[in-house]
C-alpha positions as CSV (number, residue, x, y, z in Angstrom):
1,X,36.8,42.3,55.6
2,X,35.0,39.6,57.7
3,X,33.4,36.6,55.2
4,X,31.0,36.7,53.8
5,X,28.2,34.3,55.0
6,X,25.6,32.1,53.5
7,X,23.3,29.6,54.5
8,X,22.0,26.5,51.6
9,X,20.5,23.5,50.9
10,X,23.5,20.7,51.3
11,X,25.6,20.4,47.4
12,X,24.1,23.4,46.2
13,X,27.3,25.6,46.7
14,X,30.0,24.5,44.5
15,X,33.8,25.2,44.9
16,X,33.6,27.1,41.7
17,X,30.6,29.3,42.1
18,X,32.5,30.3,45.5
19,X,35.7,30.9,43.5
20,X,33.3,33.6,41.4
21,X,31.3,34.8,44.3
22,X,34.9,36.0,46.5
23,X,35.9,37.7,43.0
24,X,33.0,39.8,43.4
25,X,33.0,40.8,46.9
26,X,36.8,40.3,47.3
27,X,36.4,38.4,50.8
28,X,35.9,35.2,51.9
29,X,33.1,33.1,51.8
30,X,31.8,31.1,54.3
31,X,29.2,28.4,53.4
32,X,26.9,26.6,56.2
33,X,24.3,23.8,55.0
34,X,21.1,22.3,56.4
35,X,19.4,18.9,55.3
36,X,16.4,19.5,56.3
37,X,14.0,22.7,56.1
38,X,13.1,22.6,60.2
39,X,16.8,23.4,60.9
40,X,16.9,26.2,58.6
41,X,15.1,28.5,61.1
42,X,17.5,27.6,64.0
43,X,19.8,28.5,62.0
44,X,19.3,32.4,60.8
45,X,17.3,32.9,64.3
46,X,20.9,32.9,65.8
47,X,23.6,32.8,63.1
48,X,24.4,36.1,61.3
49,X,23.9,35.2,57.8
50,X,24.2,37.6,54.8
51,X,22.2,35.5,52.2
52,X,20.2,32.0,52.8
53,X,18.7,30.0,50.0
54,X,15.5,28.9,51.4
55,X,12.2,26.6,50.0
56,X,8.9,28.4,49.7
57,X,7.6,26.2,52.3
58,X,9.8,28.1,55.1
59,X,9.1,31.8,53.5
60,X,5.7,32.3,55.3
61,X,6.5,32.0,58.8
62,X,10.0,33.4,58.3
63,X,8.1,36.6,57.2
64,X,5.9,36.6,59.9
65,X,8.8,36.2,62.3
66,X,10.8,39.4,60.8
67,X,13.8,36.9,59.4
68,X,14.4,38.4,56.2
69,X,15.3,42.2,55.0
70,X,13.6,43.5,52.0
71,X,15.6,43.2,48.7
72,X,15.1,47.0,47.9
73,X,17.6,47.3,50.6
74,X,20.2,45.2,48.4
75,X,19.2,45.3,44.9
76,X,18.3,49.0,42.8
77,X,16.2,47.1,40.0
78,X,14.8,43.6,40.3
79,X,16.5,40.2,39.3
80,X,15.4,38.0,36.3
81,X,12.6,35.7,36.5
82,X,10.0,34.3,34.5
83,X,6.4,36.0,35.8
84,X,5.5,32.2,36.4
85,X,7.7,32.2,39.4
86,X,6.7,35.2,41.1
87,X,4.0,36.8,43.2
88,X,3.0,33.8,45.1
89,X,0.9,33.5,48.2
90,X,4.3,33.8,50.6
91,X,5.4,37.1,49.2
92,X,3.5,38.1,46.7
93,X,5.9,40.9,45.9
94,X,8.9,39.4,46.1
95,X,9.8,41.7,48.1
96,X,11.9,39.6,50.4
97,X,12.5,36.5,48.6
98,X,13.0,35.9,44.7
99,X,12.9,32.6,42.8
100,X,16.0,30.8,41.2
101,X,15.2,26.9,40.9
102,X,12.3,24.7,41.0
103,X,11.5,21.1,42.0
104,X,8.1,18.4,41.4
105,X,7.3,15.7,43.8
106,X,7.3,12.4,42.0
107,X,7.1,9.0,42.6
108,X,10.2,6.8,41.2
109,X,11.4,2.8,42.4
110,X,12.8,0.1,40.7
111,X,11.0,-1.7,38.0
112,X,9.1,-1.4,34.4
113,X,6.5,1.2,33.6
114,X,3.9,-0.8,34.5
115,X,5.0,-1.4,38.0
116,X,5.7,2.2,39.5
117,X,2.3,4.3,39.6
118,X,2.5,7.3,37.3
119,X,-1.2,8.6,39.5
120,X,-1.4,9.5,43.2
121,X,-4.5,7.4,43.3
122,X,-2.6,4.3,42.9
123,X,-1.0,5.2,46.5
124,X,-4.0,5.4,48.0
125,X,-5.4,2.2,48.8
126,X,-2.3,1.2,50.8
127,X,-1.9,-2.3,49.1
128,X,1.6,-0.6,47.9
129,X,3.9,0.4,50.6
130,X,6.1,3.5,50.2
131,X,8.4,5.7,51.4
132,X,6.9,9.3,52.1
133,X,9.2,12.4,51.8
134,X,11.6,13.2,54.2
135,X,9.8,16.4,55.1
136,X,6.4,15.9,57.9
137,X,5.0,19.2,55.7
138,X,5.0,18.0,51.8
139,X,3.9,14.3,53.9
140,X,1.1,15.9,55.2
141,X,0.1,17.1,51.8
142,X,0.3,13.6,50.2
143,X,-1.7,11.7,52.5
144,X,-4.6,14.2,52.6
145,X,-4.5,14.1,48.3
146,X,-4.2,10.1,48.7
147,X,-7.5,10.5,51.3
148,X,-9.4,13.2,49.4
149,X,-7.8,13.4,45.7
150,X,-5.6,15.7,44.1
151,X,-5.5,18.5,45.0
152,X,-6.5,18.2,48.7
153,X,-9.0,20.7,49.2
154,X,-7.9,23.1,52.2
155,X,-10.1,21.6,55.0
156,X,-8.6,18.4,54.7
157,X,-5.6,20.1,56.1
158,X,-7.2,22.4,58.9
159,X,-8.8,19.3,60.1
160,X,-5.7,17.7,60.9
161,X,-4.2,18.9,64.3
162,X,-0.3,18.8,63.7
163,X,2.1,17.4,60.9
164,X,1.7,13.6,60.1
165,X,5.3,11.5,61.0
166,X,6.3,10.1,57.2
167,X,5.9,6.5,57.4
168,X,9.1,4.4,57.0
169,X,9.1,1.4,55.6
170,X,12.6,0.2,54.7
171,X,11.3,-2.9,52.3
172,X,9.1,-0.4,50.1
173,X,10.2,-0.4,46.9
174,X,8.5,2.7,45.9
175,X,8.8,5.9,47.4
176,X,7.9,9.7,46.6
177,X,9.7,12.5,46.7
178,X,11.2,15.3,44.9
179,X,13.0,15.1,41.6
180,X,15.8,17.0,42.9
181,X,16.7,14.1,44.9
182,X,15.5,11.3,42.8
183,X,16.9,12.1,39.1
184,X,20.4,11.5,40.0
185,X,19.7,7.6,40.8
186,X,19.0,7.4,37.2
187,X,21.9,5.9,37.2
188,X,20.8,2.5,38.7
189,X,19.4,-0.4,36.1
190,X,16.0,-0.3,35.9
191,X,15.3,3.5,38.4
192,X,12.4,5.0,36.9
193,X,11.1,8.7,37.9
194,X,7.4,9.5,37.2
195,X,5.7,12.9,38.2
196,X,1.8,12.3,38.1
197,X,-0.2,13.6,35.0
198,X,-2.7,15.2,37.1
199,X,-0.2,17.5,38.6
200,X,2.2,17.3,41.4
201,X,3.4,19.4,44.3
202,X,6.2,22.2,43.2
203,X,9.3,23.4,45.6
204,X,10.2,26.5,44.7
205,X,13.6,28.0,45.9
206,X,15.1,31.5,46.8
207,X,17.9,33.7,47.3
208,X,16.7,36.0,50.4
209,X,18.6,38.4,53.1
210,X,18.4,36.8,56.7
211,X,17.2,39.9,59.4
212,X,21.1,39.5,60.7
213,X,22.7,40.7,57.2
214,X,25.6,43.1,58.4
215,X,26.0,45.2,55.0
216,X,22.6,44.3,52.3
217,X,24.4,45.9,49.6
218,X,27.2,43.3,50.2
219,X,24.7,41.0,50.2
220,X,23.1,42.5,46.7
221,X,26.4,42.3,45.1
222,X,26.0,38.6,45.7
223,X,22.8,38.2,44.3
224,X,23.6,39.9,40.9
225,X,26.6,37.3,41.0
226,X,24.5,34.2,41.5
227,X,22.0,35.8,39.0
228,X,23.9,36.1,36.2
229,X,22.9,33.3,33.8
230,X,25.7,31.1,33.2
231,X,26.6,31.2,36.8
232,X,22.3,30.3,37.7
233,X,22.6,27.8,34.7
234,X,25.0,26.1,35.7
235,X,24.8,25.5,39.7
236,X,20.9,25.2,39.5
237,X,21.6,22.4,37.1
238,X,24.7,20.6,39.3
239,X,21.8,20.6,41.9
240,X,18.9,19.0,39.7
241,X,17.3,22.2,40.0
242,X,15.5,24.0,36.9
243,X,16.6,28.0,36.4
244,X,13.3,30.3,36.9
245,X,15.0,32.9,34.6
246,X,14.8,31.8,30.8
247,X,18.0,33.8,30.1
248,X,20.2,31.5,32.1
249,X,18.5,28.0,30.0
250,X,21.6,28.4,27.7
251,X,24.5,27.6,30.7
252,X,21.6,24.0,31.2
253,X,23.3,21.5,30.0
254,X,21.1,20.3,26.6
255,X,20.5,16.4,28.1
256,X,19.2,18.1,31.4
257,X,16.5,20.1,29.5
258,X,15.3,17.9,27.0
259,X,14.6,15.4,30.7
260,X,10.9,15.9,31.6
261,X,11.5,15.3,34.8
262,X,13.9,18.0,35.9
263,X,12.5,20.5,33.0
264,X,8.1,19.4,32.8
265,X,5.6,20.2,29.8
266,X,4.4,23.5,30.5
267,X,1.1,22.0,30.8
268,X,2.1,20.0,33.7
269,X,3.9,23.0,35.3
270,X,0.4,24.9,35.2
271,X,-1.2,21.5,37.2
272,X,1.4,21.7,40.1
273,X,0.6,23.4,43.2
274,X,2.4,24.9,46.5
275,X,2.1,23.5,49.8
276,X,0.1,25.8,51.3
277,X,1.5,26.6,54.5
278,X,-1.3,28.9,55.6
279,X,-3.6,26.1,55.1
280,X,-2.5,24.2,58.1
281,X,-3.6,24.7,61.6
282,X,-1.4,24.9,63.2
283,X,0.7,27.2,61.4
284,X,4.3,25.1,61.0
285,X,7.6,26.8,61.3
286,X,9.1,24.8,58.2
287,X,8.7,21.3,56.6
């Protein structure tokens, strides 16, 4: 049986959860990453991948572009989720892309409370250099919320003609993005991560079935695999990710729920917003 092939985010794949994965589908498994979201689409327009974890921001034009089989064709009942997750503006649905691990943008640096912003409004004025995020999409986002307030109202995206390059600035010593990547330099003296009160941009992540899946049923038999709670739990957690099903918050370890930043207040959660891909002009391939 030829292996078994998936496409993810860089460390989210551990050597275990590939160990339980082969036991499953009794082949196999081979694992390619990607860094950034823009290479995701090179990726399953000419590899044959059989399952791809992939960021909401890449879901809309991946759609539009016939890249992903439906889940019916996998999956006879649907997977768990908390109604939260689902039905957004990508695939409202779910019919080609289901939910297992969330994100926030933040802003973290080094210093006391008093001297990293906890508002997107102290940003603005550009008296305090940053670091944007890594991606030119969520970028864009940020600097039309620092122009026009949070959240940027959908003509202050159409007006702009393509994606804004993140500034660099290599002596900031603040810098935004998401918690994913931030939380585990925690371990640093004095590293602080704040997400905004006022709400904050979400990243929400998903198992889908790339167009070039050779057997969907295969690829189902991996899904109900890296669904089943302990297993979500656990690698969502090794990845700073929060679990979108509340059934696999037991396999979270207890320190890594009771941390704000990784598991936010759900009045917080109900502030956060997607980066609307439909909103730009025009329409990006990934960010």
């Amino acid at each position: 049986m030829s292996a078994f092939r998936i496409l993810a985010p860089a460390k989210l794949c551990s050597p275990w959860l590939l160990d339980e994965m082969r036991g499953s589908l009794g082949s196999e498994i081979a694992v390619e990453t990607y860094a950034r979201e823009e290479e995701s689409r090179n990726l399953i327009s000419s590899g044959s991948f059989d399952l791809a974890a992939l960021p909401d921001t890449v879901l809309l034009s991946f759609l539009r572009a016939g890249l992903l089989l439906p889940l019916a064709a996998a999956l006879p009942s649907p997977l768990p989720a908390e109604p939260q997750f689902l039905h957004h503006y990508f695939d409202p649905a779910n019919q080609s892309a289901w939910p297992f691990g969330f994100t926030l943008l933040a802003i973290a640096g080094q210093g006391t409370p008093a001297e990293v912003p906890s508002h997107w409004k102290e940003l603005a004025d550009g008296r305090m250099p940053f670091r944007p995020p890594s991606s030119p999409i969520i970028s864009r986002f940020l600097f039309a919320a620092l122009e026009h307030g949070f959240p940027p109202p959908p003509g202050s995206l159409r007006s702009q003609a393509g994606p804004v390059p993140p500034r660099q600035d290599g002596n900031a010593r603040i810098e935004v993005d998401f918690v994913q990547g931030l939380e585990p330099r925690k371990e640093g003296p004095g590293w602080l991560v704040r997400i905004p009160v006022e709400g904050s941009w979400i990243r929400l992540f998903h198992w889908a079935i790339p167009r070039g899946c050779a057997n969907p049923k295969r690829a189902g038999t991996a899904l109900r695999e890296l669904f089943r709670p302990e297993n979500l739990g656990r690698y969502a957690s090794e990845s700073f990710l929060a679990v979108t099903a509340r059934e696999a918050r037991p396999a979270v370890p207890a320190e890594l729920l009771r941390n704000p930043d990784v598991y936010p207040a759900e009045s917080l959660l109900d502030r956060c917003i997607f980066a609307r891909v439909d909103w730009l002009s025009p329409t990006p391939d990934a960010g």
